[in-house]
C-alpha positions as CSV (number, residue, x, y, z in Angstrom):
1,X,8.9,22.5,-9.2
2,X,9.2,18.8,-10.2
3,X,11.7,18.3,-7.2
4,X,10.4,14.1,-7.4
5,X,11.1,14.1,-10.9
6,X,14.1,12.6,-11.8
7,X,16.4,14.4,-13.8
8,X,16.8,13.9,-18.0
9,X,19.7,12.3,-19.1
10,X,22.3,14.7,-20.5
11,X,22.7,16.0,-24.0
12,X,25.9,14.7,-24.1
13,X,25.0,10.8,-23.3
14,X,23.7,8.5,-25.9
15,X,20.2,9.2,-27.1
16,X,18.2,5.8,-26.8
17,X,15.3,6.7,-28.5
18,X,17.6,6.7,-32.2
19,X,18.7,3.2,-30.8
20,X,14.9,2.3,-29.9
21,X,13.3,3.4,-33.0
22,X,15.7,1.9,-35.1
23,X,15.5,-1.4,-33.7
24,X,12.4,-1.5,-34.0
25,X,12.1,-0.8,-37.4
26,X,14.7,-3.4,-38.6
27,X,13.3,-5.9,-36.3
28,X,9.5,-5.2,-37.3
29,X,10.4,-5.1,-41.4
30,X,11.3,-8.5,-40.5
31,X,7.9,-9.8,-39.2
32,X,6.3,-10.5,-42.9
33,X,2.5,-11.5,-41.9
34,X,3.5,-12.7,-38.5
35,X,0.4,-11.3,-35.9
36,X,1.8,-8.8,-33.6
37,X,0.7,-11.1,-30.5
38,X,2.7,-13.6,-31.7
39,X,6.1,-12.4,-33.0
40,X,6.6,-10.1,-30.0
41,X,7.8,-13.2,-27.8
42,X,9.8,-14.2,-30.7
43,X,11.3,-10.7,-30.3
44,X,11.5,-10.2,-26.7
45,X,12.5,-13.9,-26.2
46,X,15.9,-13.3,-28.1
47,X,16.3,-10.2,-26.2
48,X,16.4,-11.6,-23.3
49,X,18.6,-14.5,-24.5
50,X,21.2,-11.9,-25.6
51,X,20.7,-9.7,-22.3
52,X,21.4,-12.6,-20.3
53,X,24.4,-13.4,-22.9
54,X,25.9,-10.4,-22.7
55,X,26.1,-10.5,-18.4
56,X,27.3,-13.6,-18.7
57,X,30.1,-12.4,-21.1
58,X,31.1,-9.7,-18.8
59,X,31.3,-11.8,-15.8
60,X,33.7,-14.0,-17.7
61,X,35.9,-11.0,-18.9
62,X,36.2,-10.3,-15.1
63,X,37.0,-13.6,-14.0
64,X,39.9,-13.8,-16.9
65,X,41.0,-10.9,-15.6
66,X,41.2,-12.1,-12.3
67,X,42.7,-15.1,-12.9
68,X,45.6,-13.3,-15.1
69,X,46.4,-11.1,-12.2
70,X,49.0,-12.4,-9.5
71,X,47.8,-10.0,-6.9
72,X,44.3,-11.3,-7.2
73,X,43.1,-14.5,-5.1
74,X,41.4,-15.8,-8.2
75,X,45.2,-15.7,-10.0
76,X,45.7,-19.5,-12.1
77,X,49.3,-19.7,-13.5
78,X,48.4,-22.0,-16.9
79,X,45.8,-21.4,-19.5
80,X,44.1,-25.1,-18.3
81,X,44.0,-23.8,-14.7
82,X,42.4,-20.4,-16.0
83,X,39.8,-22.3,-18.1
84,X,38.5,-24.2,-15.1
85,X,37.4,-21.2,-13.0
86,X,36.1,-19.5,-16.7
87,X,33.6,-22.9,-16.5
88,X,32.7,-23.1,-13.2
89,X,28.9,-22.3,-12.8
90,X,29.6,-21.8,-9.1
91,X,31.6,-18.3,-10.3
92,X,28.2,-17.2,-12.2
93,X,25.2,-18.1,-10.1
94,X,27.1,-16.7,-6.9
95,X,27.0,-13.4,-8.5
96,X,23.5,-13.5,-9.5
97,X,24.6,-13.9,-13.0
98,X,22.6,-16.5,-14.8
99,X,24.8,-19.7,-16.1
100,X,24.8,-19.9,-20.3
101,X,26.1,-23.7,-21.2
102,X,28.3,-23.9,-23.5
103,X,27.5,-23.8,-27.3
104,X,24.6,-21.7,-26.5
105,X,25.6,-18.6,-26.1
106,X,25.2,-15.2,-28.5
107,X,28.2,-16.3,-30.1
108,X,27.4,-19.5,-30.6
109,X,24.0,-18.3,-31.9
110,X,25.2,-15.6,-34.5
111,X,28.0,-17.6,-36.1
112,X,25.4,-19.7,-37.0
113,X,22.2,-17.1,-37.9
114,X,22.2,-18.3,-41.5
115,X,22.2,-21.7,-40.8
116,X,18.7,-23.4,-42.0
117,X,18.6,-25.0,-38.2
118,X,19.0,-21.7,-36.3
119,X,15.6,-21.9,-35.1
120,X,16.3,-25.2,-33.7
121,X,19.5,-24.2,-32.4
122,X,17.6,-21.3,-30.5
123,X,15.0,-23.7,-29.1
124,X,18.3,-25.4,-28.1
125,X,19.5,-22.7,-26.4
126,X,16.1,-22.0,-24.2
127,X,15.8,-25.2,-23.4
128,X,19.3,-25.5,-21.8
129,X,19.6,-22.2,-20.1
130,X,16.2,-22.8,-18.3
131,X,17.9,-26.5,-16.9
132,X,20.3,-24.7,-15.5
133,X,18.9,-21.7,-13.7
134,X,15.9,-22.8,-12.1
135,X,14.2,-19.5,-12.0
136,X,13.7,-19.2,-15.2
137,X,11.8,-22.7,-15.7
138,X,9.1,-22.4,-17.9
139,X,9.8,-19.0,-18.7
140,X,11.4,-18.9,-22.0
141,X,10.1,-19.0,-25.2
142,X,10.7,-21.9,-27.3
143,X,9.1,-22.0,-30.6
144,X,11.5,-20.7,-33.0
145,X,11.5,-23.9,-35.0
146,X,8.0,-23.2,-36.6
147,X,7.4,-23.2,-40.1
148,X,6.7,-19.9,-40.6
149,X,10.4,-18.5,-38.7
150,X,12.4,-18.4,-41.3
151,X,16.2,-18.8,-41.2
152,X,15.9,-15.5,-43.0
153,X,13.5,-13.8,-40.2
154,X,16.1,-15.2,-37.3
155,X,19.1,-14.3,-39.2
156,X,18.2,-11.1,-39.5
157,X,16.9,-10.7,-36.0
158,X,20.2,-12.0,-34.4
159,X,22.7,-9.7,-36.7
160,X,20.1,-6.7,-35.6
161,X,20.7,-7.4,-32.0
162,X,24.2,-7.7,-32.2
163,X,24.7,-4.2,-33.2
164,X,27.7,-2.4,-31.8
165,X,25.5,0.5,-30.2
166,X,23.7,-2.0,-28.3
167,X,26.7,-3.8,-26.8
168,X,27.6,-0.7,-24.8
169,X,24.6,-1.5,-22.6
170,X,27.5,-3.8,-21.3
171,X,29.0,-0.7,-19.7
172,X,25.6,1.0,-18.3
173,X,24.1,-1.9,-15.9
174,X,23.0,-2.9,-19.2
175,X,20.1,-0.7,-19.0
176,X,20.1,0.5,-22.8
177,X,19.0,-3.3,-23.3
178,X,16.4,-2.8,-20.7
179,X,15.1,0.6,-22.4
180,X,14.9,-0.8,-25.6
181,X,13.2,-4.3,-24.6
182,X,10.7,-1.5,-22.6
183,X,10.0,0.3,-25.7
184,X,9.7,-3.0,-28.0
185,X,7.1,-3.9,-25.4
186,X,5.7,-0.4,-25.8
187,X,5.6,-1.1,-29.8
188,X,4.1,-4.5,-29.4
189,X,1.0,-2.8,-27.1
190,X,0.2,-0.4,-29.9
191,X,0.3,-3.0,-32.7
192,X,-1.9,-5.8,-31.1
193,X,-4.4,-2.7,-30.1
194,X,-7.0,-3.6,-27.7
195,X,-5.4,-6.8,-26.6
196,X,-1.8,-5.0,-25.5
197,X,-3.4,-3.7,-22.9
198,X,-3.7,-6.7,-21.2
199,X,0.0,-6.3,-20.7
200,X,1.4,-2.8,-20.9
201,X,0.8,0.1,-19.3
202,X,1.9,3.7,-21.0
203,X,5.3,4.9,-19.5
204,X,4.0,8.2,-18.7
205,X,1.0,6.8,-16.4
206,X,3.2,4.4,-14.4
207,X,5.6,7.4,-14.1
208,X,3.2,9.5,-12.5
209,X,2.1,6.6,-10.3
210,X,5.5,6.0,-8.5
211,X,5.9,9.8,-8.6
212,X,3.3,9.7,-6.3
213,X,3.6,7.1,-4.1
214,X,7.3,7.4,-3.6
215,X,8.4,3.6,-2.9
216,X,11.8,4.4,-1.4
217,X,11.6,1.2,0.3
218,X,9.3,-1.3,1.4
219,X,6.9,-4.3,-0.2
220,X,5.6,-3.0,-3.5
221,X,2.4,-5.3,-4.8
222,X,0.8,-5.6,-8.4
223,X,-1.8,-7.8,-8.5
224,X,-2.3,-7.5,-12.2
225,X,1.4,-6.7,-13.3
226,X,1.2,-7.5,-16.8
227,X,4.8,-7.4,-18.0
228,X,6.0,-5.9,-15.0
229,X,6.4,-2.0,-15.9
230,X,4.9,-0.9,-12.2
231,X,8.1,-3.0,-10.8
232,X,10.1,-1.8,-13.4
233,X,9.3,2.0,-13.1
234,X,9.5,1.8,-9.4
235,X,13.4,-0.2,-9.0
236,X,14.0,3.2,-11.6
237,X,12.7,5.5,-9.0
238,X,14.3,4.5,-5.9
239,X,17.9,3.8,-8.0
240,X,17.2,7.6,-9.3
241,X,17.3,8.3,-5.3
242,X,20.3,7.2,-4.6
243,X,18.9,3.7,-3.4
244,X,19.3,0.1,-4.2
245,X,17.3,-2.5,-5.4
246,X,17.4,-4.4,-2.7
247,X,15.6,-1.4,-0.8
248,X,12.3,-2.9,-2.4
249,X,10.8,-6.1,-2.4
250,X,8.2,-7.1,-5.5
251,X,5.3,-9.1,-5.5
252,X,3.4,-9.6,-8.0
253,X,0.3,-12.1,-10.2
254,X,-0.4,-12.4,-13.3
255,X,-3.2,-14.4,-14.9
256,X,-2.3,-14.8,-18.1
257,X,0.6,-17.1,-18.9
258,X,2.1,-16.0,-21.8
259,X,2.2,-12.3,-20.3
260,X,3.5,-14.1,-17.0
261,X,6.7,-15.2,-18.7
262,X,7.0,-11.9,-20.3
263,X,7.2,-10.3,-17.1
264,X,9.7,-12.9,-15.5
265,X,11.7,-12.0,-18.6
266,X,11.6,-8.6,-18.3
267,X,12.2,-8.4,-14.8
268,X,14.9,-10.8,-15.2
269,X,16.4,-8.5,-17.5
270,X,16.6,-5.3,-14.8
271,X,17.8,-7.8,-12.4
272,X,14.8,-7.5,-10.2
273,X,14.6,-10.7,-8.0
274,X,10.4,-10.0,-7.8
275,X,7.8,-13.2,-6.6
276,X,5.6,-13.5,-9.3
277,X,4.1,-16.8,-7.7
278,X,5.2,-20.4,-8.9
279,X,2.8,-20.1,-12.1
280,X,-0.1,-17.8,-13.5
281,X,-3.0,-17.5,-11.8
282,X,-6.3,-15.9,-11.7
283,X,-5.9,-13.1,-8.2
284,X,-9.5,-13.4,-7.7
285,X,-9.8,-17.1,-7.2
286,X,-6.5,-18.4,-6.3
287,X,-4.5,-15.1,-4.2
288,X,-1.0,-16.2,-4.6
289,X,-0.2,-13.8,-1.8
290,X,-2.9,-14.4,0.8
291,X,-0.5,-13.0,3.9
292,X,1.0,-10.1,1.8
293,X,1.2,-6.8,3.5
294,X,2.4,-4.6,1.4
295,X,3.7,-0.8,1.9
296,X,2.8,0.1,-1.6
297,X,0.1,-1.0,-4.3
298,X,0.7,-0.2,-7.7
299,X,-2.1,-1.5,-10.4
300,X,-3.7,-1.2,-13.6
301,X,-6.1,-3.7,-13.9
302,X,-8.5,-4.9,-16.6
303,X,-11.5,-2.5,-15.4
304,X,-15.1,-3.3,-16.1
305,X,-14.6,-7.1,-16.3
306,X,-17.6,-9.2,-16.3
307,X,-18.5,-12.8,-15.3
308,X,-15.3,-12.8,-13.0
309,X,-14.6,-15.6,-10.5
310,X,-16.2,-14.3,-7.2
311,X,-17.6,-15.8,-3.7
312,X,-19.9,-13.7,-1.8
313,X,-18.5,-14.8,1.6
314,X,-15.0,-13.5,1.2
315,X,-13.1,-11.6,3.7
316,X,-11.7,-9.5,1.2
317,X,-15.1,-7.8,0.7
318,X,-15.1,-5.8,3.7
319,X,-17.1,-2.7,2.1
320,X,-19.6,-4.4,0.3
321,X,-19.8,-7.9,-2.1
322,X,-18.8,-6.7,-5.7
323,X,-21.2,-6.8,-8.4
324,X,-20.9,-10.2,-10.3
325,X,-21.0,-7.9,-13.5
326,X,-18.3,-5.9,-13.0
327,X,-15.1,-6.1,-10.7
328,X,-13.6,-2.8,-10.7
329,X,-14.7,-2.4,-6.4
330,X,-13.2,-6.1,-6.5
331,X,-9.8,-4.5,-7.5
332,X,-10.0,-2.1,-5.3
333,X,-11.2,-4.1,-2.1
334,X,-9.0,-6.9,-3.3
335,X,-5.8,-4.3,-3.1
336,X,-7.0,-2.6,0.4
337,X,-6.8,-6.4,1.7
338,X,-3.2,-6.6,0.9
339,X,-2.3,-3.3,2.2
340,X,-0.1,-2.8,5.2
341,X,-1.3,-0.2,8.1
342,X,0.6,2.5,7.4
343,X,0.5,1.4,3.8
344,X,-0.9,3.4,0.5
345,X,-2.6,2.2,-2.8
346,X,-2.9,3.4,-6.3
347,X,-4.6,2.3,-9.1
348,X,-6.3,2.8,-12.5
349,X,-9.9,2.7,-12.9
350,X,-12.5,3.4,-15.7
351,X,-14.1,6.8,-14.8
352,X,-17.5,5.0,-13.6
353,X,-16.0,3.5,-10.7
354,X,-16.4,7.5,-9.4
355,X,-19.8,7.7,-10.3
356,X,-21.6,4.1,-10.7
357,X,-24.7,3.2,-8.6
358,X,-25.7,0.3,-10.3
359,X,-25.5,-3.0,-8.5
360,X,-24.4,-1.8,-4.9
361,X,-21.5,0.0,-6.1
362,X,-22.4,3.7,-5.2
363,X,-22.7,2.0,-1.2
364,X,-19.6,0.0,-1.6
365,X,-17.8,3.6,-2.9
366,X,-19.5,5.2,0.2
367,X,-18.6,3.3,2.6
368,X,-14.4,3.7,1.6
369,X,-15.2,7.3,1.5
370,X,-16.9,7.1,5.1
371,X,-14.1,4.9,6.8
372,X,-11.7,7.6,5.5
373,X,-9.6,5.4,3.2
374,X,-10.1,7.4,0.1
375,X,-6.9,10.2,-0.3
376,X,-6.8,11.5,-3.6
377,X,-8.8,11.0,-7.2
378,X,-6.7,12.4,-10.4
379,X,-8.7,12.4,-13.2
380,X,-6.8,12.0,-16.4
381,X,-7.0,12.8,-19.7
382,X,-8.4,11.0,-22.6
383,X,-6.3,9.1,-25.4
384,X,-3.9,7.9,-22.6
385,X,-4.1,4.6,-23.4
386,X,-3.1,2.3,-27.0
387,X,-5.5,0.5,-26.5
388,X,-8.6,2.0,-24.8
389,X,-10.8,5.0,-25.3
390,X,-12.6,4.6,-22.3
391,X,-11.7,7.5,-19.9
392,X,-9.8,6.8,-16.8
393,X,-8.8,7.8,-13.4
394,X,-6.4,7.4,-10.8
395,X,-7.8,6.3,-7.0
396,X,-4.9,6.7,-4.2
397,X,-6.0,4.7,-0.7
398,X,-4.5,4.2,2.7
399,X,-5.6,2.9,5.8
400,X,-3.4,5.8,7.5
401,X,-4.0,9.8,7.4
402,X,-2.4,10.8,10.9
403,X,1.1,11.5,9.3
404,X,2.3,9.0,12.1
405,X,4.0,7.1,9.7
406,X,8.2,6.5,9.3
407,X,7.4,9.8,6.7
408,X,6.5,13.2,8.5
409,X,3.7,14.5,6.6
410,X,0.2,16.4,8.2
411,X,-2.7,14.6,9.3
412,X,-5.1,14.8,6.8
413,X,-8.1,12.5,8.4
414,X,-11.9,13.4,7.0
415,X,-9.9,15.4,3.8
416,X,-10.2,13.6,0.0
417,X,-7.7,15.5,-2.4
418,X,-9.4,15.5,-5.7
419,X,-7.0,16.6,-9.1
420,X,-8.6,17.3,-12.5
421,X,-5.9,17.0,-14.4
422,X,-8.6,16.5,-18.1
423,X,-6.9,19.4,-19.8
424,X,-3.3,18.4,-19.4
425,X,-0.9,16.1,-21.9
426,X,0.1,16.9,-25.3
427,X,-1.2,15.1,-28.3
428,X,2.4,12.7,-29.9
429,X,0.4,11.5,-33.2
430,X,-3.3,11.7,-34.4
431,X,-4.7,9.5,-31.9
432,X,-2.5,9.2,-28.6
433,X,-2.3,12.0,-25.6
434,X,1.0,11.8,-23.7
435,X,1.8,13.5,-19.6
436,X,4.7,15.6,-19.9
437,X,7.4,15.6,-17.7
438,X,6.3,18.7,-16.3
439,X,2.6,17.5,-16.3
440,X,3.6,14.6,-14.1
441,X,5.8,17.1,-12.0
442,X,2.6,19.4,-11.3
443,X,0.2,17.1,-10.7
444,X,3.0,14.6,-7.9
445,X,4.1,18.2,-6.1
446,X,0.8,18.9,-5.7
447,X,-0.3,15.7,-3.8
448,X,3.1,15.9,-2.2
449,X,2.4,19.6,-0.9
450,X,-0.8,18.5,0.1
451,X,0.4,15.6,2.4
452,X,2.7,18.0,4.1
453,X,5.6,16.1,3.4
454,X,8.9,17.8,4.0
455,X,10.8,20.2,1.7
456,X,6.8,21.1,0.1
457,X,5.2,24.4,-0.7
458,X,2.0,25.0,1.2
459,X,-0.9,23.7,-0.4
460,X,-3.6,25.6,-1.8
461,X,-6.8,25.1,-4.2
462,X,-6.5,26.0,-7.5
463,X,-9.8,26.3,-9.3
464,X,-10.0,23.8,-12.4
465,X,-7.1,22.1,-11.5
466,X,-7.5,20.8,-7.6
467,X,-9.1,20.7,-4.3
468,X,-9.3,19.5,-0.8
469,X,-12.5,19.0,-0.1
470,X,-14.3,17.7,3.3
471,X,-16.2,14.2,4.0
472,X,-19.5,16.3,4.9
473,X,-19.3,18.3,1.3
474,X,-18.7,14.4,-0.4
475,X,-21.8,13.2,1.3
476,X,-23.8,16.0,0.0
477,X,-23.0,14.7,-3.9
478,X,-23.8,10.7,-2.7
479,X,-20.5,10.2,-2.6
480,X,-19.9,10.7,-6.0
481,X,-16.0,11.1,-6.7
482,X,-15.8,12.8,-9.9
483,X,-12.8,15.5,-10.0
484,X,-15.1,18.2,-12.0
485,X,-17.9,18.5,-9.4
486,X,-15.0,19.6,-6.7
487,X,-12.7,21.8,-8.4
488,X,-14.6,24.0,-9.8
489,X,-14.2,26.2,-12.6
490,X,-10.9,28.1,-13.6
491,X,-9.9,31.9,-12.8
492,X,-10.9,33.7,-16.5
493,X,-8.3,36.5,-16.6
494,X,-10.2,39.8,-16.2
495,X,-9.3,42.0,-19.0
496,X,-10.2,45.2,-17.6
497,X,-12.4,46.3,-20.2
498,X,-15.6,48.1,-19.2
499,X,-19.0,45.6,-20.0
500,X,-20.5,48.0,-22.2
501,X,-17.5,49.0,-24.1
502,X,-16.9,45.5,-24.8
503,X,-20.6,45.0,-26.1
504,X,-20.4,47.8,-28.4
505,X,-17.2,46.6,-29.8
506,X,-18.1,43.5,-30.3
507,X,-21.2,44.6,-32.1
508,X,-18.9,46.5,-34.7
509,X,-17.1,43.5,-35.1
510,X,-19.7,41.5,-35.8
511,X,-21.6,44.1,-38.9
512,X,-18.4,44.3,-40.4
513,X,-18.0,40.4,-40.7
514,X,-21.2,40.4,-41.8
515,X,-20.2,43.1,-44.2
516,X,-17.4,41.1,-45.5
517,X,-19.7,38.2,-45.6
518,X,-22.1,39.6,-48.0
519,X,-19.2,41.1,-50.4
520,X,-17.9,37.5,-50.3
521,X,-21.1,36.0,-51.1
522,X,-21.4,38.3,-54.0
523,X,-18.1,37.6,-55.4
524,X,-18.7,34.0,-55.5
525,X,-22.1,34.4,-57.2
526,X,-20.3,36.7,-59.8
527,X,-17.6,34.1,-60.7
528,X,-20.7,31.1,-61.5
529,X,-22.5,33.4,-63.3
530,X,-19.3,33.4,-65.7
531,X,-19.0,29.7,-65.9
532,X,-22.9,29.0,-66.4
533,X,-23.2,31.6,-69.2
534,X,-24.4,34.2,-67.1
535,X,-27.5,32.2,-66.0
536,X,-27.9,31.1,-62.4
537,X,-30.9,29.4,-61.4
């Protein structure tokens, strides 16, 4: 059905990939021997500096408009009048548009790209527009004086974001700015490999997250929110459903600083006002959001980390103290802490988390199962992930299964839906699996019909693919959660053909491949015999 889906754009719109890809390109050809970990904040960085340009330019083109126009309350009769209110900070901020200083704007920037100071002048430009809007204070990149920057590489990275296709994200929210700085991100994950998963998280997998979940409105968490695609992914969903921005509030942590900044940037650049705490931080030892409730919990956290920062005495470990060796139950306990009553939880984990008995964690899994706060398990295919070939899956948790929430759905208490979803995705080069839209669609409507939410087709087992299956029947596989041992095996289309028909035709078929077989074998032997002189040993 894929009614939570929303729709493709038209055929007739802009396509942004074209504009993606060949940004890309032109700004990766300009990288020389630059690591990948390194030149994406030099990348990203003047992004940003040219998204928050080009809002500030468009606010100005409305407030000269304003001013020229004697119906208007904002109407100046002289050109020095007019230029006052084009200056006043007061006229940005109040709009939520970020205040450029003079001298540093695009403008400013790209007449001088091929100047031998342009990195300086850049560095310039951070520096000042992080004075003067506070939030963004220690956010911005400012190394693009180093040695190895050349006037050449900056240059050429200002003239390729000041391409005329990319100014009309002026006249779209700006969001062909945000697509592409969202694929650049994507781009920067695959080239730094292992390490860009610490702050990306393939599209397709946060898509089918939020298709899930739903946040129409509400708190939304992320306690390891990398550059902030969950938040990202989520604003997209509930603007796709007719809602606002403002319908959500984000909260997020992040422990790394560099990725910290990259997700104040990027949510910056969608315009998502999100609390990210005052600094990086580690979640397990220093909880910027100790009295968080939140309706929703959206995470892909670094699974199977070892000799993480844990106390045994705290109160977030209510099922059981995490191993020290391991902190994937840490995640999840840490993320059931934060969540509101009524509230629900998904996040991605390394397939052992379903299976693991080392080190307490089969009782810690047994006793979510047993206070009924386990709802739904997808398992997901392999070759997901850049940067991992560890296989993953998806746990969905709520304190509430009554349906007495602001949502009518059924009361599901003492059911676990479990999804094997292994077989699905399509492969888009040699080594990486993508969800289709229509995967994504299958496998949301199915948790969706499941729930008994409204406007759903009844729900019903389908062996392979899904199941509902009982607390009592979990208990009698110790609790184990894997998808495969629930599900069962797929209907095998019966072909109609008598059993001992089929035997003797497939005995026919097989002689007369030997047959061929043997006359093949023969053939071959014939053709050495000519090239050794008619000897073969």
């Amino acid at each position: 059905k894929g009614r939570h889906v929303a729709p493709r754009k038209k055929k007739s719109e802009p396509t942004p990939v074209s504009l993606e890809t060949s940004l890309w390109d032109a700004a990766n050809q300009l990288r020389n021997n630059m690591d990948a970990a390194e030149y994406k904040h030099v990348v990203l960085g003047l992004m940003f500096l040219k998204y928050v340009s080009d809002v500030f330019a468009r606010r100005r083109r409305e407030l000269e408009a304003l001013t020229r126009d004697e119906s208007s309350d904002y109407y100046m009769p002289t050109d020095t009048a007019r230029a006052q209110v084009l200056e006043d900070r007061d006229e940005y901020t109040s709009e939520g548009v970020f205040w450029i200083p003079e001298g540093h704007r695009w403008p400013d920037l790209r007449a001088a790209a091929k100047q031998p100071d342009i990195g300086e002048r850049i560095d310039a430009a951070m520096d000042a527009i992080e004075k003067d809007n506070p939030t963004l204070k220690g956010v911005l990149p400012k190394t693009y004086a180093r040695r190895e920057l050349t006037p050449a590489t900056l240059g050429g990275l200002i003239d390729t974001f000041s391409r005329d296709d990319l100014a009309a994200a002026e006249h779209d929210d700006l969001d062909v700015l945000g697509r592409v700085f969202e694929y650049m991100v994507s781009k920067f994950a695959s080239a730094e490999g292992k390490l860009g998963g610490e702050f990306y998280t393939p599209r397709p997998i946060v898509q089918l997250m939020v298709e899930m979940l739903e946040p129409f409105t509400g708190r939304v968490y992320d306690p390891a929110c990398g550059s902030g695609g969950m938040f990202v992914r989520a604003d997209r969903f509930v603007r796709a459903h007719s809602g606002t921005r403002n319908d959500l509030s984000v909260y997020g942590q992040e422990q790394n600083p560099t990725t910290w900044r990259l997700a104040k940037m990027n949510l910056a650049l969608r315009g998502i006002d999100a609390n990210l705490g005052p600094q990086w931080a580690d979640t397990f030892s220093t909880d910027q959001h100790p009295d968080l409730r939140a309706d929703f919990v959206l995470a892909n956290p670094p699974f199977n980390i070892s000799n993480w920062q844990r106390t045994t005495d705290d109160p977030r470990w209510a099922y059981g103290v995490p191993p020290a060796g391991n902190a994937n139950f840490a995640w999840i306990q840490h993320m059931l802490h934060h969540l509101a009553p009524t509230g629900t939880m998904a996040t991605v984990l390394a397939n052992g988390s379903l299976s693991s008995q080392q080190s307490g964690e089969g009782d810690i899994r047994r006793a979510l199962v047993e206070a009924d706060l386990v709802e739904c398990i997808v398992a997901l295919p392999g070759q997901l992930f850049y940067t991992t070939q560890i296989p993953v899956c998806l746990w969905f948790l709520t304190r509430d299964k009554t349906g007495s929430g602001t949502r009518p759905m059924r009361n599901r208490a003492g059911e676990v839906l479990f999804i094997d979803a292994r077989n699905l995705g399509v492969m888009i080069d040699r080594t990486l699996k993508e969800l289709t839209t229509e995967d994504i669609a299958r496998i949301a409507d199915t948790y969706h019909s499941w729930r008994g939410e409204a406007d759903t087709e009844a729900y019903e087992d389908v062996p392979g693919f899904c199941a509902s299956v009982d607390l009592a029947t979990i208990a009698e596989h110790q609790h184990v959660l894997t998808p495969g041992r629930y599900v069962g095996a797929a209907d095998v289309e019966d072909d109609a053909e008598p059993l001992d028909e089929k035997i003797a035709r497939l005995i026919v078929e097989i002689r007369r491949g030997f047959e061929r077989r043997s006359k093949l074998q023969e053939q071959v032997l014939g053709a050495l015999e000519l090239l050794d002189g008619g000897v073969v040993p």
